[in-house]
C-alpha positions in Angstrom: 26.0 -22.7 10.5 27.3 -21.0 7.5 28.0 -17.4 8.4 26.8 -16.2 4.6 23.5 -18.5 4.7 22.4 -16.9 8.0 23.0 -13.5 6.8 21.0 -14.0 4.1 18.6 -15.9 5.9 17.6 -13.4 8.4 17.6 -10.6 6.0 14.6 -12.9 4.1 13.0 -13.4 7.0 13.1 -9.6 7.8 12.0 -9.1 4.9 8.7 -11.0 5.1 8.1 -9.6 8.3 9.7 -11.6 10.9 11.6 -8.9 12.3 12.5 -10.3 15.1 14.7 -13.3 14.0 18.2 -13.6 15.2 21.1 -15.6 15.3 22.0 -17.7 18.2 25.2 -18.4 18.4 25.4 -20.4 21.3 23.2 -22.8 20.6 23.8 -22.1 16.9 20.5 -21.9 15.2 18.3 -19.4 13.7 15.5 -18.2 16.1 12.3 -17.5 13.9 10.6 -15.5 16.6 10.9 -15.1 20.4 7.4 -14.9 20.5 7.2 -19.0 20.0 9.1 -21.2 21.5 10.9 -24.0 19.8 10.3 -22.2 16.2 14.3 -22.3 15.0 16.3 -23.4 12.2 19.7 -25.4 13.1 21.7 -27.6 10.7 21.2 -31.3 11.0 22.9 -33.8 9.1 23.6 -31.1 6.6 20.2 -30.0 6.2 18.9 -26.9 7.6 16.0 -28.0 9.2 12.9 -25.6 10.9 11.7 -26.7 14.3 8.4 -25.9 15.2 5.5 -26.6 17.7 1.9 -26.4 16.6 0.9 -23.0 17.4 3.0 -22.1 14.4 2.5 -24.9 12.3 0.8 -22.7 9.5 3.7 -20.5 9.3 6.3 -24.0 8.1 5.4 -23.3 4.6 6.0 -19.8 4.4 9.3 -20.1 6.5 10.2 -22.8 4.5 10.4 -21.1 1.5 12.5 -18.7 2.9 15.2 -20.8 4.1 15.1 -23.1 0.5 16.0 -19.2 -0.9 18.4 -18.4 1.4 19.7 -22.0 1.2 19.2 -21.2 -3.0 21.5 -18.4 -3.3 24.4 -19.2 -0.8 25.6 -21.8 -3.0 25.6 -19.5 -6.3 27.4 -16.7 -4.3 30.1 -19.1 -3.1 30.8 -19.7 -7.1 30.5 -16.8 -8.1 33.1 -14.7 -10.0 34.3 -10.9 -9.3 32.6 -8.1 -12.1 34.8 -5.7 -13.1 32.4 -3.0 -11.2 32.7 -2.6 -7.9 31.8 -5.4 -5.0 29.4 -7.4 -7.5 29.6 -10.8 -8.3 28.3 -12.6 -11.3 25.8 -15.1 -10.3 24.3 -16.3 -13.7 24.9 -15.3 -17.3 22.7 -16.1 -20.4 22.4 -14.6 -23.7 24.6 -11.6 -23.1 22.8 -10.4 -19.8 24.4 -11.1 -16.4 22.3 -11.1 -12.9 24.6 -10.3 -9.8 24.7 -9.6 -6.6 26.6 -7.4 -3.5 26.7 -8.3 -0.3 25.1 -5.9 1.8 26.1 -7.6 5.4 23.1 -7.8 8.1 20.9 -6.5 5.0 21.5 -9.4 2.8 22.4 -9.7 -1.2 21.5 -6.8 -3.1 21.1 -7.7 -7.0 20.9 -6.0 -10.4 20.6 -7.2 -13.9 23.1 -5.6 -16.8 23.2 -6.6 -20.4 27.2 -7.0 -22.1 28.0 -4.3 -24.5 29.1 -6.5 -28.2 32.8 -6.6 -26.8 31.5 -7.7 -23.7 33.8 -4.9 -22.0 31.6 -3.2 -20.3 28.1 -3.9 -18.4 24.8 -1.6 -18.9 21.2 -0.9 -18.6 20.8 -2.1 -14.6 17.9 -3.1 -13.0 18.7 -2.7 -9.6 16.4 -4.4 -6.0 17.2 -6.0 -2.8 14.3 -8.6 -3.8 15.1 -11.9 -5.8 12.1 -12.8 -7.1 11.6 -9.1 -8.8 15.5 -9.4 -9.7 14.9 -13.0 -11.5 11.8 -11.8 -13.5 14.0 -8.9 -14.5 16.5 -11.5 -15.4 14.6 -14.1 -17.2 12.8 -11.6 -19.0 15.7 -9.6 -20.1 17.6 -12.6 -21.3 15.2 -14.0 -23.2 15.0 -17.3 -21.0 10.9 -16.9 -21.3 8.9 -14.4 -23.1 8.8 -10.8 -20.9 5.1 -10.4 -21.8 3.9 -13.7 -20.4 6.3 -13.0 -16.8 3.6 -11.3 -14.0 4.4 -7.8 -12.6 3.9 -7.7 -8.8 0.1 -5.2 -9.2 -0.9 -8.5 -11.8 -0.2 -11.1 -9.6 -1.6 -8.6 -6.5 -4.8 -8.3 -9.0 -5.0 -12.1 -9.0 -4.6 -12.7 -5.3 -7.2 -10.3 -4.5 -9.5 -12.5 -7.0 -8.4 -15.4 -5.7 -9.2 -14.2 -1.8 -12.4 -12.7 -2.7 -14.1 -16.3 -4.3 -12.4 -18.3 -1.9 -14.1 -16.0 0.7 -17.9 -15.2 -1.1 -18.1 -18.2 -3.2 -20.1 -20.7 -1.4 -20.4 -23.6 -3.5 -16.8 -24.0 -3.8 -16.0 -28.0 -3.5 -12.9 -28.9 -1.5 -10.7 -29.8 -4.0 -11.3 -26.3 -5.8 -11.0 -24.5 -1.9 -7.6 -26.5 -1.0 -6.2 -25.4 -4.8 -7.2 -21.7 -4.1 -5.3 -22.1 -0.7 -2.3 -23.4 -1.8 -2.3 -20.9 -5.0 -2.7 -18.0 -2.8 0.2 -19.8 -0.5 2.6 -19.4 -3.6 1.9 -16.1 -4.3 2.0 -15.1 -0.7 5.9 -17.3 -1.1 
């Protein structure tokens, strides 16, 4: 397995609380948890691919998304160019605002977001997290990709998951359809 995707890889899934992930290299695959058996991810056919058995079938989504992040920002990093301060690399640049990241080792990439001074000597004005999602808003916002007032913070979108639990728990005349899209919105904010 790529030594960089791993990395990053088990710092995600750290991150979302599988603390017990690790690397095996003999067998070379990723072990989600001890806890289950058969719940890894191993490269197949050039696909990182998650092995699972039922008892943790509900968790395939979730872990899922974490390797298609991982998987997301290995390739980027491999591209990437050198910034003139310190171990950063420039992963994307857009309208005079540059995201990049470090790498951290065991702890993953750690990103920021500067904006070019006119001469484009110099970088200022970071944003600094070790979490991509709340780096990319930063990012996107910043650069003008989208419109920074219509982007989510983290308490709005906590504010609409709570909503979202609370009718898909109380409201009892909720047809399936309208149940299953409340799962699977609360899924992506969970993501």
């Amino acid at each position: 397995m790529n030594e960089l995707f791993v990395r990053i890889f088990l710092s995600e899934l750290r991150k979302a609380g599988f603390t017990e992930a690790f690397y095996d290299k003999e067998q070379d695959w990723v072990v989600i948890s001890p806890r289950y058996s058969r719940f890894y991810a191993a490269l197949e056919d050039g696909e990182y691919l998650i092995h699972y058995n039922g008892e943790n079938k509900l968790l395939m989504p979730k872990i899922q998304s974490i390797r298609d992040t991982a998987f997301m920002l290995t390739a980027p990093w491999k591209q990437s160019t050198p910034m003139p301060a310190g171990k950063f690399r420039k992963l994307l640049e857009w309208n005079g605002v540059v995201l990049a990241a470090r790498d951290d080792g065991d702890r993953g990439l750690y990103y920021v977001t500067w904006r070019y001074d006119s001469g484009r000597q110099e970088a200022y004005g970071g944003f600094y997290t070790d979490n991509i999602a709340d780096a990319m808003r930063d990012y996107i916002g910043r650069s003008g990709l989208y419109p920074r007032e219509r982007l989510f913070t983290n308490a709005q979108i906590e504010g609409i998951r709570r909503a979202l639990a609370y009718r898909l728990e109380h409201d009892g005349s909720l047809l399936p359809d309208t149940e299953k899209e409340i799962k699977s919105i609360l899924l992506a904010i969970e993501d």
